[in-house]
C-alpha positions as CSV (number, residue, x, y, z in Angstrom):
1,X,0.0,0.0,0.0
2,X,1.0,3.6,-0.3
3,X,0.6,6.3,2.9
4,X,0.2,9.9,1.6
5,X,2.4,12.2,3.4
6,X,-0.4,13.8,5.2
7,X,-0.5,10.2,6.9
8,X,-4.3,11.0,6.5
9,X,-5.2,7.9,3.9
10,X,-3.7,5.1,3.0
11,X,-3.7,3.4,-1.0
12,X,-3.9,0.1,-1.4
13,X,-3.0,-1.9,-4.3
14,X,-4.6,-4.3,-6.1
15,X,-3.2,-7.3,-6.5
16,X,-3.7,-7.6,-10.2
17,X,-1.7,-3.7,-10.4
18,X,1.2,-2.9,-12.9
19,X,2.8,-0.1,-13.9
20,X,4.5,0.0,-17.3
21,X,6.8,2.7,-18.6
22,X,8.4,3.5,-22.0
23,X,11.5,5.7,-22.5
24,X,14.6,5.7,-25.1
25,X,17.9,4.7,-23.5
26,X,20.1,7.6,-22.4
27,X,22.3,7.4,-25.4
28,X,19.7,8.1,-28.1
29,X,19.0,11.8,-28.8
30,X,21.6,14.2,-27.6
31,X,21.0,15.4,-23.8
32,X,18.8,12.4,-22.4
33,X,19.6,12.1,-18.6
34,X,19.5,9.0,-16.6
35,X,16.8,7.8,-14.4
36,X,18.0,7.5,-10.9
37,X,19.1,4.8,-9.8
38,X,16.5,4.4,-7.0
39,X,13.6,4.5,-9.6
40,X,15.6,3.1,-12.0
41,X,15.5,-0.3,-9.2
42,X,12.3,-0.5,-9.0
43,X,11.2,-1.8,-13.1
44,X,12.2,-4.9,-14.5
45,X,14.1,-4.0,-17.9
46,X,13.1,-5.0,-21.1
47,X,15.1,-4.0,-24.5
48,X,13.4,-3.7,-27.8
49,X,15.0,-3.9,-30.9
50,X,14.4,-1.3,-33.5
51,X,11.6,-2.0,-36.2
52,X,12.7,-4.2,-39.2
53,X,12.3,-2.6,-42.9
54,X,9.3,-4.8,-43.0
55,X,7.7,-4.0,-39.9
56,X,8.2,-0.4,-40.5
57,X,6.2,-1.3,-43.9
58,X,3.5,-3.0,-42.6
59,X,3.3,0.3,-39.9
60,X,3.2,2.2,-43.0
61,X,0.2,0.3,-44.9
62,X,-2.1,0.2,-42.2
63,X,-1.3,4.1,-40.9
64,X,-2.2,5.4,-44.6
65,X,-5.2,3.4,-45.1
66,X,-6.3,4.2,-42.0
67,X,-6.0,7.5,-42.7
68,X,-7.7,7.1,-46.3
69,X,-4.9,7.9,-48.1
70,X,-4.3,4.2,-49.8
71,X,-6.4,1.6,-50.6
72,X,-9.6,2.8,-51.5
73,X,-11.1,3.3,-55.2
74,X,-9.6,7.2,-56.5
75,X,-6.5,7.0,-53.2
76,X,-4.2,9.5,-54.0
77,X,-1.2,7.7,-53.4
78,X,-0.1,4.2,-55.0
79,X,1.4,0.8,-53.3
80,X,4.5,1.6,-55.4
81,X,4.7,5.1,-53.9
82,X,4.6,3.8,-50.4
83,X,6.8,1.3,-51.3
84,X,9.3,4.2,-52.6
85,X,8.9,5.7,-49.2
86,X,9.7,3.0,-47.1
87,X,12.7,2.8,-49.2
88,X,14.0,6.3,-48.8
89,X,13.2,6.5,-45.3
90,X,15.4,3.1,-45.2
91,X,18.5,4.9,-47.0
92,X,18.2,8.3,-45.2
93,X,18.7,6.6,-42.2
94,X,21.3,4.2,-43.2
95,X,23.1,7.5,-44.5
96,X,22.9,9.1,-41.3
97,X,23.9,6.1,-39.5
98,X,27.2,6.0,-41.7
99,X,27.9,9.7,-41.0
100,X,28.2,10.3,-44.5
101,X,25.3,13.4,-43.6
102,X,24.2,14.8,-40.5
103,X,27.6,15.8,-39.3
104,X,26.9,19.3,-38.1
105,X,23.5,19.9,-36.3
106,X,21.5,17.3,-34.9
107,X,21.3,14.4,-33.6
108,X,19.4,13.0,-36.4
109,X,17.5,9.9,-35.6
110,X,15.0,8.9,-37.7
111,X,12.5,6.0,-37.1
112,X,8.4,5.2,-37.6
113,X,7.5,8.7,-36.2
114,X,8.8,10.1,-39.2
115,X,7.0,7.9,-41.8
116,X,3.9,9.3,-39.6
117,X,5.1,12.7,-40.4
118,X,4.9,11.9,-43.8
119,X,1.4,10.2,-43.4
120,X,0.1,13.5,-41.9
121,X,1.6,15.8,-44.1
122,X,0.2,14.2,-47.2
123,X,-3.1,13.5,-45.2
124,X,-3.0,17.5,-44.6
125,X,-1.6,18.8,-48.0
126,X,-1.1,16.2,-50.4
127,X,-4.5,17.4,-52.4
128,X,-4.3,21.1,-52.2
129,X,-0.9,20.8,-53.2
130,X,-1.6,18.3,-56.3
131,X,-4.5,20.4,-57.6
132,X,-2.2,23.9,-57.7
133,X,0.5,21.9,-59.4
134,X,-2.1,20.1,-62.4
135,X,-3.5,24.1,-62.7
136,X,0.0,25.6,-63.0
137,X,0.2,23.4,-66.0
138,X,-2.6,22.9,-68.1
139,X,-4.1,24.7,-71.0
140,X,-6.8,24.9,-73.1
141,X,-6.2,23.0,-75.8
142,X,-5.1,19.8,-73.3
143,X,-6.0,16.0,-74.4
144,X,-6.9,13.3,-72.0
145,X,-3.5,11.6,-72.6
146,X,-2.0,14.5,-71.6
147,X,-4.2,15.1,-68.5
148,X,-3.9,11.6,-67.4
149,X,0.6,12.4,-68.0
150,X,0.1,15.5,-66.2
151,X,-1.8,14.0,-63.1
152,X,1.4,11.2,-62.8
153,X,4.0,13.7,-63.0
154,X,1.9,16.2,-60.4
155,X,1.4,13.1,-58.1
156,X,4.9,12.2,-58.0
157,X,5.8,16.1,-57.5
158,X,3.5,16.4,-54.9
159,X,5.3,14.0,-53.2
160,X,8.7,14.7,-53.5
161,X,8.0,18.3,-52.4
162,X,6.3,16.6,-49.1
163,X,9.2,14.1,-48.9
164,X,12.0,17.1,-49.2
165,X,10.1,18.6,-46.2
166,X,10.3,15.8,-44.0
167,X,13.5,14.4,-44.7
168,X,15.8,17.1,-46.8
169,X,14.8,20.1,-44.8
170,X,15.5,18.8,-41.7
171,X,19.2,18.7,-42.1
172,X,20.8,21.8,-41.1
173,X,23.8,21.4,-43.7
174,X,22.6,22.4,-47.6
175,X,25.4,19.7,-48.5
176,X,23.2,17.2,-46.6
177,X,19.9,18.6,-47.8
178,X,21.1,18.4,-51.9
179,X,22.1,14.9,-51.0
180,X,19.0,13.7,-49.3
181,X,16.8,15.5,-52.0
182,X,18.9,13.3,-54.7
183,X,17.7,9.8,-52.7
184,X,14.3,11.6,-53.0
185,X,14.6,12.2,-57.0
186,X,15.6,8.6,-57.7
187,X,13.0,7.0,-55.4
188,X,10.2,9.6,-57.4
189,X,11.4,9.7,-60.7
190,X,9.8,12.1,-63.0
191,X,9.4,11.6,-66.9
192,X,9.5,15.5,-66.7
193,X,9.9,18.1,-63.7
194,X,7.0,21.3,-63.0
195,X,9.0,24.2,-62.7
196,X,9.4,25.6,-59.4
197,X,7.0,27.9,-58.4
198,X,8.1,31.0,-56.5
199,X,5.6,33.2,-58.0
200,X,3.1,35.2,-55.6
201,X,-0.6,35.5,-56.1
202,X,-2.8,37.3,-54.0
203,X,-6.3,37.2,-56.7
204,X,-8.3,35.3,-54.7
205,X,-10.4,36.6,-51.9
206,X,-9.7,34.7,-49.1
207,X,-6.7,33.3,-49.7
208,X,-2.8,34.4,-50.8
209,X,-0.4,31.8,-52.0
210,X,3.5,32.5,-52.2
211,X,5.1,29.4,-54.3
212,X,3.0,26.1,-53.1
213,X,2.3,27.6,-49.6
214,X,-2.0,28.8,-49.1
215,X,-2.4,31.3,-46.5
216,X,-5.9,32.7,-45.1
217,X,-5.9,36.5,-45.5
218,X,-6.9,38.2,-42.7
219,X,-6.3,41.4,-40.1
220,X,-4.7,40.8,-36.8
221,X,-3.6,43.3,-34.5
222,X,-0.3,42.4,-32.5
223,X,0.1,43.4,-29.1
224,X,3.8,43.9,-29.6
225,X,5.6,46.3,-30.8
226,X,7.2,46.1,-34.3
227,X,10.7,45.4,-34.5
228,X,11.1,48.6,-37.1
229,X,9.5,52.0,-36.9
């Protein structure tokens, strides 16, 4: 049983009472402290073993159809795509493993949270951001075969732009962020690229967009005082 301090009631445990707890060992992720070693006493100490490729895939499966995004009759994302993703998430950690990137900054660590990353940043943008890119490119005089082309090529840029924010961007290092964004290129291979967009347009009435990024327009007074007069 356990006495509050107060000494005024008692807790008593049931015999059937467990308590389980979860943490990453000190050494992974820069700064972890120890528990002491007086709590540390009191749990019996199991070690898991990171995910296998495979078990990180079949994480990956049921995440994104769970989350509607394959699957299901129109999905927006193919089995080969995850399969592609799977893969680069693989090699990106394999390269920072090898220290061949994520010398400076960090520590890197990259493991099924970031697969779910992905799987919400494709669940949140991946159809806003595949619509702007088929606009920026057709015409009026475009056939079906082209339209169908055109909807490939935007689905696959769709998701190297995601895929360069999860993985590339993170890296402090441009060196490291050129070299990740090349495992991203020949996991997504395009039969032709969509020009960059870095154009602003501010037409519509709710909204403004600067490159691929939407933004709600709005008025919103800050209670701070600007930086520059």
């Amino acid at each position: 049983s356990y006495e509050f301090r107060s000494g005024s009631r008692a807790v008593h445990r049931h015999r059937n009472f467990r308590v389980f707890a979860t943490m990453n060992p000190a050494s992974v992720g820069g700064g972890r402290g120890r528990l002491p070693q007086s709590i540390e006493s009191m749990f019996m100490k199991v070690y898991l073993q990171e995910y296998s490729p495979e078990e990180e895939a079949q994480i990956c499966i049921e995440r994104f159809a769970r989350a509607g995004l394959i699957g299901n009759k129109g999905s927006l994302i193919q089995d080969d795509d995850l399969t592609s993703l799977v893969s680069l998430h693989q090699k990106v950690k394999q390269l920072v493993e090898r220290k061949d990137i994520g010398r400076q900054g960090g520590p890197y660590e990259f493991n099924v949270r970031d697969l779910l990353k992905m799987r919400d940043v494709l669940n949140g943008n991946l159809l806003s951001l595949l619509s702007h890119l088929e606009l920026s490119e057709k015409d009026v005089t475009i056939t079906d075969v082209r339209r169908t082309l055109l909807s490939d090529v935007a689905r696959v840029s769709a998701l190297r732009t995601s895929c360069e924010l999860v993985y590339s961007k993170r890296f402090l290092n441009l060196e490291d962020q050129a070299k990740v964004t090349k495992v991203i290129e020949r996991r997504f291979p395009l039969a032709q690229n969509i020009a960059d967009d870095v154009t602003v347009d501010q037409q519509l009435l709710q909204t403004v967009r600067i490159g691929f990024v939407y933004l709600s327009k709005g008025y919103f007074n800050s209670p701070f005082p600007p930086l520059l007069q």
